[in-house]
Structures are given as C-alpha cells and as structure tokens.
C-alpha positions in Angstrom: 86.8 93.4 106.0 88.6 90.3 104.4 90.7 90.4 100.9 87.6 88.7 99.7 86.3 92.5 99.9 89.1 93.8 97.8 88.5 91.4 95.0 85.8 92.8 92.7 86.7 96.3 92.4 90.3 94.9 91.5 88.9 92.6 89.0 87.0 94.9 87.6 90.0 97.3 87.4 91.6 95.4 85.1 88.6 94.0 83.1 88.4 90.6 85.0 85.2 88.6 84.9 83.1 87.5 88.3 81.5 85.6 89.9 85.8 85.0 89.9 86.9 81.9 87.7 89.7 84.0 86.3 90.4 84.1 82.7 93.7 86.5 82.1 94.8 86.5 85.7 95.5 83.9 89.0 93.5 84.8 92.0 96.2 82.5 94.3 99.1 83.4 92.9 98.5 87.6 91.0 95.2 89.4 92.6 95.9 88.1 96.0 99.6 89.2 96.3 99.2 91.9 94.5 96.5 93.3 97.3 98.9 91.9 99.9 102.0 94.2 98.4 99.2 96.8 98.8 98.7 96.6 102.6 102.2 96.4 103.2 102.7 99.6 101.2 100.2 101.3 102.7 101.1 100.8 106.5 105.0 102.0 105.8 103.9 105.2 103.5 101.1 106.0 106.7 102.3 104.4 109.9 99.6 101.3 110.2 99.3 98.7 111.1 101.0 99.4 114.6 100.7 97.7 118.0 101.0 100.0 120.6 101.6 100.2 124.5 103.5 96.8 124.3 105.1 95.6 127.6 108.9 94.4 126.8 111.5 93.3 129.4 114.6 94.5 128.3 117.7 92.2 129.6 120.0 93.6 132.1 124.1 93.9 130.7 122.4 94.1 127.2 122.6 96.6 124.8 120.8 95.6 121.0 117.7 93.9 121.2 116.5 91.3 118.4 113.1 92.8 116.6 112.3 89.5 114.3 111.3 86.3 116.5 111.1 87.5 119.6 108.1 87.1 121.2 109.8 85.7 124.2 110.4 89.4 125.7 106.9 90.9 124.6 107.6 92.3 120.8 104.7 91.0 119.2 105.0 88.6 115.8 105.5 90.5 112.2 107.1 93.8 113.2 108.6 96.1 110.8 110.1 98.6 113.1 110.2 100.3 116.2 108.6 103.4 116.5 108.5 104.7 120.3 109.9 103.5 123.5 108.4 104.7 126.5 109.2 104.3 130.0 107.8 106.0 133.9 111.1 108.4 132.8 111.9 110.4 129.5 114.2 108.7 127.2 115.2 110.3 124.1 114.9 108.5 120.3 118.7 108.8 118.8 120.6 106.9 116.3 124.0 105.1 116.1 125.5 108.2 114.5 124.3 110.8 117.3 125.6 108.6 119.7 128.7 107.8 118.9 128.8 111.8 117.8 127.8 112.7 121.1 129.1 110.3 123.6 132.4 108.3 122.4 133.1 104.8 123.3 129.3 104.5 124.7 129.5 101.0 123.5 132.0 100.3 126.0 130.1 102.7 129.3 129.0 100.2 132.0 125.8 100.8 133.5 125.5 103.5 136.4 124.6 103.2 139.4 121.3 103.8 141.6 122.0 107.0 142.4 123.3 107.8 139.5 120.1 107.0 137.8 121.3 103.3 137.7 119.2 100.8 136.1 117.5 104.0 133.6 117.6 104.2 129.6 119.0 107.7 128.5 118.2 107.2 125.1 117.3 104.4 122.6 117.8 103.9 118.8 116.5 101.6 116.1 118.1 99.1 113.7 116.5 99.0 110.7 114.3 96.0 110.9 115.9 93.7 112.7 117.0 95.0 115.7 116.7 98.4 118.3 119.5 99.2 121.5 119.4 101.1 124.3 122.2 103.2 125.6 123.3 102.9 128.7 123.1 99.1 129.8 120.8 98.1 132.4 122.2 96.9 135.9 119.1 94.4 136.4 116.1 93.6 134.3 113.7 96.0 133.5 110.4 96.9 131.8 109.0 99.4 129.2 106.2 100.5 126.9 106.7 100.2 123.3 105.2 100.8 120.3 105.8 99.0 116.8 105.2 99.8 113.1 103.1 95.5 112.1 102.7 94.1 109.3 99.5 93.9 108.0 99.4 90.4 107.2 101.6 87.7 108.9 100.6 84.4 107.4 102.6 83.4 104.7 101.9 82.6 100.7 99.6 80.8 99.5 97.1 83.8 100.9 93.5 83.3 101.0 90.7 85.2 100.4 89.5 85.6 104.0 92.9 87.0 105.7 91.3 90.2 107.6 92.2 93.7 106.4 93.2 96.0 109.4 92.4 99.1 107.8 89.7 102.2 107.9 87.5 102.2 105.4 89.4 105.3 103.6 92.1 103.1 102.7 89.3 100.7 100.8 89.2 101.7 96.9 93.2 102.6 97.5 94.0 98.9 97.8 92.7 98.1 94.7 94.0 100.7 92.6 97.5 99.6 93.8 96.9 95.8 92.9 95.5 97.2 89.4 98.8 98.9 88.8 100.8 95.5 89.7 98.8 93.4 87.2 99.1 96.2 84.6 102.6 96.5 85.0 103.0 92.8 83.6 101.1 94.3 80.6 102.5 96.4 77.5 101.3 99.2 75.4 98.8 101.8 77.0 98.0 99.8 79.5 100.9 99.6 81.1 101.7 103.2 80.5 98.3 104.1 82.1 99.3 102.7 84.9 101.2 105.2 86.2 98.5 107.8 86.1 96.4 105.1 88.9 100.0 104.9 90.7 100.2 109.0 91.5 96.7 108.5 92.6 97.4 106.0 94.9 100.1 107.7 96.5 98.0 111.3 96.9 95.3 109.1 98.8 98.5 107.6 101.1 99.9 111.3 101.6 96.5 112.0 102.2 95.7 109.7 104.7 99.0 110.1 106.2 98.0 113.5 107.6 95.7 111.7 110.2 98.0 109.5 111.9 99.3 110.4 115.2 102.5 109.5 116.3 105.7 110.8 117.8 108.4 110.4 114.8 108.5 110.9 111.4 108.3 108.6 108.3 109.3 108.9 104.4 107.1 109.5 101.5 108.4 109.9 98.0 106.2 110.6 95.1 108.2 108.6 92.9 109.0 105.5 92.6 111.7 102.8 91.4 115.7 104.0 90.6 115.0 107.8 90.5 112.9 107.4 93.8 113.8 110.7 96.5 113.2 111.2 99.9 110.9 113.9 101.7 110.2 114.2 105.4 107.5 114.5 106.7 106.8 115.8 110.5 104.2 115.2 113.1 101.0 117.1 112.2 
C-alpha cells in the first residue's frame, strides 16, 4: 500500500473531485501531509512502526547514547524512541528519576569489574527522543539487542504519492478519517465543528487497534486532544 491508496477515500471525505486535479484543496502541499501527520499519529498512539531485534555496540566509558543520526552504532534512521533493550543478561528499563532515587551519584560509579559482573548493563533508561543511557559504564565495548519505536515515513516534504504505508490493513479507512479532520479543521461553520465527531472516531479505532500490539512497556493515549489534553496509561495486554 502507497499514499496513492489513501487518496480517494480522503478526497472523497471532504467532497474533493477525481480522477485528482484538485479544486478546493493541494494534493502536494494539504492531502499528502495531512495523511503523513496521520501515520505518525498512529504509530505513537499504537506502538508501529518499530524495528526490532537491532544489533547496537554500545561504547565502552560511555554512559548516554545519541538516538537521531546514528546509524554508525546500528540504530536504524528515523527513530522516535527506544522501547526495549535486551541483552544474553536481564537489564531492567528505569528512568533518570529512579536512578538517581535509588542509586546516588550513579553518574559518577566507574564500571565494575569482571567478577563483579564487569562489562554488564544493570539497568537502561530513555531520553525522550534524542537520546537513551545505560547505567553502569561499560569497561570494553559491547553489544545488545534493541528495539525502536520508527517513523513511518523518513523522506522529507515535498511527499509523493508512492511513499509505502507500513501498516495492516485495519489501520486503512483510519488514515483517512484523520486527514479529513486536518483539511476540515482549516474550514468554519459545521464543518469544522463536525469534525470532531470523525476525530473521537479516529481515536476509538487507535485504542482499538492498540489492544493488539505486543510489547514490553507502556505508551500514552488520551481521548482528548489540544490544551485540555490528559494522560491515561495503558499496560501490556
């Protein structure tokens, strides 16, 4: 499936004529970054795209570890986030607070040795979206598995109509309903307000969907959106 899929039922959404020479709306420049911002929402709302079982050297005497241009150690291009490291030992998912909660001065611990279970991570933590660290330091280089939340499309705007979508089919009529909303939203009166009834729909399908994605931590789904936006948890079903 291309964007070229997504295009008619979009169009069609929001009274657009085909074959497509557009008359209200841009097909460069509105429909195709509109179904773009709709592939990005759904892969952080449900956990796809991801890349998983990714070899990475992590540096010895290092402890953060860039996540954005870094293909040189293994992470792969357009990642949004690390989700799981893995290794031939446990290591535990923390965060900065728990550390420094649980283990003062850990920035400053040098790494242990062999038989102290030298050159091992005890626990790792992520950075937002730009970086992850690992806690100890390692005494030599080593290697581990990880996984990564991708985004769904990596090439930069203009986008064209034959950039692949890496989605089930599920997510298929969801896309377009989310692009809809976008070009509405530029609109007044009841379309725009009508809008918002397409938007709830859109987000039941993702919460929806959500419930079949396996994976070991948990991710945020509000059913609102904008200022007044909340958080609810959600845990591994």
């Amino acid at each position: 499936m291309t964007l070229a899929d997504l295009v008619p039922d979009t169009a069609a959404r929001v009274e657009e004529t085909l074959p497509f020479s557009p008359v209200f709306w841009s097909l460069t420049y509105e429909f195709l970054p509109a179904l773009v911002d709709a592939l990005f929402e759904a892969s952080l709302i449900t956990g796809t795209v991801q890349a998983t079982d990714i070899q990475v050297t992590l540096a010895a005497g290092t402890t953060y570890f860039d996540l954005q241009n870094n293909t040189a150690i293994g992470i792969p291009a357009g990642v949004i986030a690390a989700l799981r490291l893995k290794a031939p030992y446990a290591v535990r998912k923390t965060s900065l607070a728990s550390l420094d909660a649980t283990t003062p001065n850990w920035q400053s611990a040098t790494p242990l040795p062999p038989e102290t279970r030298g050159s091992s991570i005890i626990s790792w933590f992520p950075l937002g979206v730009s970086k992850f660290g690992i806690y100890p330091q390692l005494l030599s280089d080593s290697f581990v598995t990880m996984d990564f939340l991708v985004s769904p499309i990596v090439a930069p705007r203009p986008y064209v109509t034959t950039l692949p979508v890496n989605f089930q089919e599920e997510f298929t009529s969801a896309f377009s309903e989310y692009a809809a909303v976008m070009l509405r939203s530029k609109e007044l009166g009841e379309d725009s307000q009508e809008s918002d009834t397409v938007m709830n729909e859109y987000l039941q399908q993702m919460k929806g969907l959500s419930l079949f994605q396996n994976r070991l931590d948990s991710l945020v789904l509000t059913p609102a959106y904008g200022a007044k936006a909340g958080v609810q948890k959600r845990e591994l079903v």
